[in-house]
N, C-alpha and C positions, 0 to 999 in steps of 0.2 A: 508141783508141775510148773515149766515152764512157760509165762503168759507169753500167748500166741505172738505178739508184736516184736518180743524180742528176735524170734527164728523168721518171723514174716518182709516180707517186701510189698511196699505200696506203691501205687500207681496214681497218681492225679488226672481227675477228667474233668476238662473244663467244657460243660457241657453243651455250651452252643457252639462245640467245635470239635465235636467226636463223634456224633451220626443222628444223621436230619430222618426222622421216619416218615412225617407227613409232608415234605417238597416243601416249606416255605423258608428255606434257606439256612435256618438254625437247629444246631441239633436240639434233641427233646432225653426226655426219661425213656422214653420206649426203645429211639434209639440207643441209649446206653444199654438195653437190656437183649437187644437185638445183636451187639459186638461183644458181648462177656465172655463166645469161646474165644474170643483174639486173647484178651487177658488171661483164660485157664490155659492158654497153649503155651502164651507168653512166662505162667511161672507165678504170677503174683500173689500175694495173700489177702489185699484189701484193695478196695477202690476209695480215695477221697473225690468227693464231686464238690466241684465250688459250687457256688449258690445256687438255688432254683426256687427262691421264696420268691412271694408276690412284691414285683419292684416296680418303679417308675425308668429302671435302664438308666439314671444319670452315670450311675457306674457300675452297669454290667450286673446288678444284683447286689452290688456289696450294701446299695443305699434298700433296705429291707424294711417293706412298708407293714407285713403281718411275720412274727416267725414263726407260727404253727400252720401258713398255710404253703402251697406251691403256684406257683407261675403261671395262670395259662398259659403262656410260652413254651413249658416245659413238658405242660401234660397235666394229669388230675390225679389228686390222691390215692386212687385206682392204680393208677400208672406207678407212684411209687409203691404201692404195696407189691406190685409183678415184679418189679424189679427188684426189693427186697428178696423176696422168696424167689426170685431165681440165681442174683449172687446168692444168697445161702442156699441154697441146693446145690450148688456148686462147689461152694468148700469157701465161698470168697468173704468176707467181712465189708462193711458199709459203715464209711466216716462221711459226716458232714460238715459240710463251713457252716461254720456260727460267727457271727459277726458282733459284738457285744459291744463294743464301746462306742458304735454310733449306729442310726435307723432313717431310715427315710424322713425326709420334710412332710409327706404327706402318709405317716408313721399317726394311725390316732390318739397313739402317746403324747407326740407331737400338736398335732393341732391342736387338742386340749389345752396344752401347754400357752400355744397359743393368745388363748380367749382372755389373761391377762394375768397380773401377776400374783392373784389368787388363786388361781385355777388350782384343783390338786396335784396336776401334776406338772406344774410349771418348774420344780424342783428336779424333776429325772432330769433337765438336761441345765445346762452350764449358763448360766447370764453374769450378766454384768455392765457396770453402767457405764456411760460415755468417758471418756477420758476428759480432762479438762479444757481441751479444745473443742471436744465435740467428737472425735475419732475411735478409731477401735479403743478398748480398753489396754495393749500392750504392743509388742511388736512381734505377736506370733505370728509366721506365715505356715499358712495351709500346703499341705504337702503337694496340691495341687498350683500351688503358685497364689500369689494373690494374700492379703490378712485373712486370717483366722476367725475371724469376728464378723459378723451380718445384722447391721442396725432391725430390727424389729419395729416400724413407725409408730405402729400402733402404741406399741409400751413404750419407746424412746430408751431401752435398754439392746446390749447385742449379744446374740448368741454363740458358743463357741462351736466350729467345725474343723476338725482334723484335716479332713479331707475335701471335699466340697460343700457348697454350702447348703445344697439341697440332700447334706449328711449330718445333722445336727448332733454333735458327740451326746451321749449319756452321761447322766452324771451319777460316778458309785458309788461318793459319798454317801446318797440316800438310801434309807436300807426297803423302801418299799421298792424302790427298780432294782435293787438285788433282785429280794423276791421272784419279781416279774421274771425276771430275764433267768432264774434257777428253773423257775416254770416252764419255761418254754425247753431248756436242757429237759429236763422229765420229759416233755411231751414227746420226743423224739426217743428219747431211752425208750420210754413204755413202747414206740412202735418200731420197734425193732433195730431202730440206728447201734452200731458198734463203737459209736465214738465222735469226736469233733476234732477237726482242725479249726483251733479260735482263733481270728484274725486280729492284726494288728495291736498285739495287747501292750506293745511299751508303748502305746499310744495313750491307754485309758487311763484314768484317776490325776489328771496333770494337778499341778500347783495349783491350791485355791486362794494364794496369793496374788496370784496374775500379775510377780516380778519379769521383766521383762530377759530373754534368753540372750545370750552376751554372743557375742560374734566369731564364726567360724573360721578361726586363723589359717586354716589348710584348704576352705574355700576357691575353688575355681568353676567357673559359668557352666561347662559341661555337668556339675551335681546337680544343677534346679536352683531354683531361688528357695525354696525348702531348707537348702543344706548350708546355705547362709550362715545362720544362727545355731550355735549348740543346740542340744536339744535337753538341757540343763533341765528346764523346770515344766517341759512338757512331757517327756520320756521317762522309764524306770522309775516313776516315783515309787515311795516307799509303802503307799495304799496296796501296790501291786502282790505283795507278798500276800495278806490276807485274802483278797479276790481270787490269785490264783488257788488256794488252801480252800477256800470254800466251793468255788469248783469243782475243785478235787475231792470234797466230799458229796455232791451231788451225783459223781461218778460213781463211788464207794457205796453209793446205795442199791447200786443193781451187781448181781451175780450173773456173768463174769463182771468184776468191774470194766465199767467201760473205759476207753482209752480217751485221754484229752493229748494233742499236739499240739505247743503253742506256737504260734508263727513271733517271733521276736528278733529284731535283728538290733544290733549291737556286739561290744569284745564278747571275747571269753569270760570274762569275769562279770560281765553283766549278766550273760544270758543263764550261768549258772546257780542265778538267784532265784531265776522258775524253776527249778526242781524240790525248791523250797526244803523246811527245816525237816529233817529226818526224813525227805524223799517224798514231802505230803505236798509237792505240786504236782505241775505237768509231768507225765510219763516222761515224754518225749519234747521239751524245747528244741522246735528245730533249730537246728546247726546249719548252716548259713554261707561257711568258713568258703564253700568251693566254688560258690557262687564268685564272690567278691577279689579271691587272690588270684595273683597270677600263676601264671600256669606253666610254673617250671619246675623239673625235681624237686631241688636244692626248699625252694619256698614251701612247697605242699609238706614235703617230710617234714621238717621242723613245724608246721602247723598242727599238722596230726599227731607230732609227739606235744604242743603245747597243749591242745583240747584233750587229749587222755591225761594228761598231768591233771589239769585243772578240777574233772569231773569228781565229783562229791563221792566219797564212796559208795557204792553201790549204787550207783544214777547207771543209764541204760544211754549209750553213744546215737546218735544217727547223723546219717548225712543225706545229701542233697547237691543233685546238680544242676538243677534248673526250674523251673516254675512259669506260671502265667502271668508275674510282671517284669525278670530277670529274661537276660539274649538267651540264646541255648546252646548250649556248650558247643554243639557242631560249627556255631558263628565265633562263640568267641575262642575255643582252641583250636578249630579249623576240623575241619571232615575228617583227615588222616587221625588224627587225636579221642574222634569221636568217641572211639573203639580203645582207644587206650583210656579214655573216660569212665566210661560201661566198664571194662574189668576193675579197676581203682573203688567204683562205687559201690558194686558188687561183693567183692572182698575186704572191702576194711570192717573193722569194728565195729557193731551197731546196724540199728534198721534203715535201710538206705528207702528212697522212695525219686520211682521213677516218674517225669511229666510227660504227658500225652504227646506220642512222636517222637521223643526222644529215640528209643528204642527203633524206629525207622532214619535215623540220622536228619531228622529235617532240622532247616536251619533257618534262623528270623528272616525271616521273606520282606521282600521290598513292599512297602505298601504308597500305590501312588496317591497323591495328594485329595486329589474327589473318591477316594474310598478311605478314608480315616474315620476311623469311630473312637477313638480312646479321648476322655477331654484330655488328658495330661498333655498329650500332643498338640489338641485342639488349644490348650490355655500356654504353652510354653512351644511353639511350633521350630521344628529344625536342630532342635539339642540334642536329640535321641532317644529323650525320655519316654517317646508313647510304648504303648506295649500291645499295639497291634502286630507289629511282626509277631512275635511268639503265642500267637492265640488264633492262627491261622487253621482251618479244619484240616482234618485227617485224613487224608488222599488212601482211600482202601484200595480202591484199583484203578487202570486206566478207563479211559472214556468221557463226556460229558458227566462234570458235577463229578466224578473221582469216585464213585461207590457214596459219598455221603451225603447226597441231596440229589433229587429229581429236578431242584428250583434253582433259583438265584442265589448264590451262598450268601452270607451276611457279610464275610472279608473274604478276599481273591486266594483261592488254593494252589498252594504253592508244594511241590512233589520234591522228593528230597533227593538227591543224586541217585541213590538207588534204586529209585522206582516205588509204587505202594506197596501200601501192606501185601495185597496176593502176589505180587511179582516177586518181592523180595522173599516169602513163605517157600518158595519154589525154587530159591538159589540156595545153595548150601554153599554157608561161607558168607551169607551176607548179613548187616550189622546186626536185623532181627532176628535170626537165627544164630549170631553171636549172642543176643541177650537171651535166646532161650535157652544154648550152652551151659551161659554162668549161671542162670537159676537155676537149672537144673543142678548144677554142680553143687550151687550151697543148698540145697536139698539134702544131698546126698553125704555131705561132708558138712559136719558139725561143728570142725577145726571152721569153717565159714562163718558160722552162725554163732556158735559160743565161745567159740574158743579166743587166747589171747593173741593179744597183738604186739609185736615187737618191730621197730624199724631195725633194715640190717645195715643199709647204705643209701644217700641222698646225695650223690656228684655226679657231677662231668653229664647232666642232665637225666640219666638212670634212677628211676626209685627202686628200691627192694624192701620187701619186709613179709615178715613170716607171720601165718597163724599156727595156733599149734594149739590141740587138743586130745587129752587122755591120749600121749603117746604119739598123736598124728600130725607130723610139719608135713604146715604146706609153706611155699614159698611162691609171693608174687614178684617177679621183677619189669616195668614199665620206663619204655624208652619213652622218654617225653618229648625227645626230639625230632626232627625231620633228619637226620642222616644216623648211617650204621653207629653202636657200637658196644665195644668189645667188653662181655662179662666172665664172671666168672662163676656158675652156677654146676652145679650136681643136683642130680635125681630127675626122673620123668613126666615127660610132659603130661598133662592133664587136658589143656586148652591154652591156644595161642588164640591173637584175636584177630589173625586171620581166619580162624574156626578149625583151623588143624588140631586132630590131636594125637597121642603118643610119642613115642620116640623120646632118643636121648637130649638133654639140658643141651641146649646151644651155645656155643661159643662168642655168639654176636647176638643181638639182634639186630632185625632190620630197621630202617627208620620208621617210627611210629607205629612200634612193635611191641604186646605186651605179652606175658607168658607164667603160665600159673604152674607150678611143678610139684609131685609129691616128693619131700629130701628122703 
């Protein structure tokens, strides 16, 4: 039997920005569970929800003070069991963010850790002692800007943080914080969870050399001061392989296995080291590729013929166009593109996975200066690194608060050219009912879902390329451009993404026209 992720589509809900139930301005659990017909209508097979464990907010949840409990924020473990049992009564699957390679500062992992350099578990996470000056122990910069390192007075040792510094990384060398952290995966399998999206994981297991990372020769000010330095001996390291494999058998102990996606971003040939040795990692390493390139035929085809090259035999493809730290595609290939976006994701190879709005065409919203919540912006202000725009709530319909708060929103609700979700539900022809279209169509057609992939042509800004299963081509061709032009295609239409369907192959398309055909 084929496991369900392969044929599925996921949906990311970032949940203080997908539907406020109680009026205080952030969405909750209830509300997620109160919009899951949007998703069964919309087509999807699972929901990922970022975080909703009990946090201090430094970063939106990723800094995770307990991981077996939830948020008051978000609601009480009452709230996710309704929401469990009503996506699955639904048909829909439940992934979680797991956050493993760092924990809150006030994590009682952490403060233990603390109490000195006896403690027992002063070993979970990373020390190290002053440099010979007196300063951090190397020249790591925190992906947040800023060193890596946070003197400890007490101990007169510094501790290492990835990301902020009230994020103290884990350390996995130790095999009692395995343990731990395998535990807390159980705790969620036993209650129903379908799986995890693990964050950050070329992050975890750095060098316990603490050689300093040699310098970014392709370096320019708009990357961050983060991107500065290679990420040599804090990235990829070679611990990763094992971590990810042991994972992977915490998963293998429940029927169905549960599904792990790792979040990793790096080449091709990096990120094909998490699928690990005879396919015993992540299912799923996301794939990254359409996030980062630019967005012109000629590039994407040759991309996607690089990443199917590279893939291990019998590893399982997926893509991605956008996420809650990355712009969104409507901003960066432009609104008319959106929709040549949505078919491209739809149709390629592998499990694709949709970000909250997307699907309604919104696009990173302006956010003015006394409403920023993101530190990254707050600690590197005016580079464009925050990622408040793209985490903006979900405008369900017109009126005050937009359908998704009765209150004050948490960030300013920004409505996407086409109007909300009920507006748009109610135009035939508009982007959300273009995305209901293509799910429905890889539904229906297998050539979508299993079948193989072959590019046909990548010029003159045109992509084409076929799927084809037990006997059945289909053929996508995607103008990527803003003006007409001229192809050469046979067999009938299926969906254009202006939402038209039937009729005979076209001789043109329009500008920023895509067209999915049975040959």
């Amino acid at each position: 039997m084929t496991d369900w992720w392969k044929t599925g589509v996921v949906y990311q809900i970032y949940p203080r920005s997908f539907m406020d139930s109680d009026g205080d301005g952030i969405g909750d659990l209830k509300g997620i569970a109160d919009r899951l017909d949007h998703l069964v209508d919309l087509g999807v097979d699972a929901v990922w929800i970022s975080p909703f464990y009990p946090s201090p907010m430094k970063d939106f949840g990723y800094d995770v003070s307990d991981y077996c409990g939830i948020d008051p924020m978000f609601g009480t473990f009452a709230d996710f069991e309704t929401l469990r049992d009503a996506a699955h009564a639904r048909g829909l699957k439940i992934l979680m963010d797991f956050v493993p390679g760092h924990c809150s500062d006030q994590h009682p992992w952490f403060q233990e850790a603390l109490s000195g350099p006896d403690a027992p578990k002063r070993d979970w996470f990373v020390w190290s002692d002053p440099a010979a000056d007196g300063g951090p122990p190397n020249n790591w910069i925190s992906e947040f800007a800023g060193p890596a390192w946070t003197l400890d007075q007490a101990s007169g040792q510094y501790y290492l943080h990835i990301f902020l510094r009230e994020q103290p990384s884990l350390n996995w060398y130790n095999p009692d914080l395995r343990v731990a952290v395998y535990d807390a995966m159980r705790f969620w399998f036993d209650n129903g969870v379908d799986g995890f999206r693990v964050d950050a994981v070329e992050n975890m297991g750095p060098d316990m050399s603490f050689r300093d990372n040699p310098p970014n020769p392709d370096w320019v000010e708009k990357m961050g001061p983060a991107r500065s330095l290679l990420g040599t001996y804090t990235k990829h390291q070679p611990v990763l392989r094992d971590i990810v494999e042991e994972m992977r058998r915490v998963a293998a102990e429940y029927t169905p296995e549960r599904l792990l996606v790792g979040e990793v971003y790096g080449s091709f040939d990096e990120l094909m080291g998490y699928y690990g040795k005879d396919l015993t990692g992540f299912q799923l390493p996301f794939n990254f590729a359409l996030i980062e390139t630019d967005w012109d035929a000629e590039t994407i085809g040759g991309l996607i013929d690089d990443y199917e090259a590279k893939l291990p035999e019998g590893a399982w493809p997926n893509w991605v166009l956008g996420n809650h730290d990355r712009a969104r595609i409507a901003t960066r290939a432009g609104p008319a593109q959106a929709r040549v976006a949505a078919m491209l994701l739809m149709t390629l190879r592998g499990t694709p996975t949709i970000y909250q709005g997307d699907e309604l065409g919104m696009e990173s919203a302006t956010i003015p200066p006394e409403a920023v919540q993101d530190p990254w912006e707050i600690n590197v202000p005016g580079q464009g690194l925050g990622r408040d725009p793209v985490r903006t709530p979900i405008p369900w319909r017109t009126g005050t608060g937009a359908g998704f708060t009765t209150g004050h929103p948490w960030l300013p609700i920004s409505v996407p050219p086409e109007g909300p979700a009920a507006v748009q539900a109610e135009v035939p022809g508009s982007i959300l009912m273009l995305h209901r279209q293509l799910l429905a169509l890889r539904r229906a057609e297998p050539a979508l879902t299993l079948g193989d992939y072959a590019t046909v042509s990548a010029r003159d800004g045109v992509l084409i390329y076929d799927r084809s299963h037990e006997g059945r081509q289909l053929r996508v061709a995607l103008n990527m451009t803003g003006k007409p032009r001229k192809v050469d295609l046979t067999g009938t239409v299926l969906v254009r993404t202006s939402g038209a369907v039937g009729g005979a192959a076209p001789a043109e398309l329009a500008a920023d026209e895509g067209v999915i055909l049975a040959v």
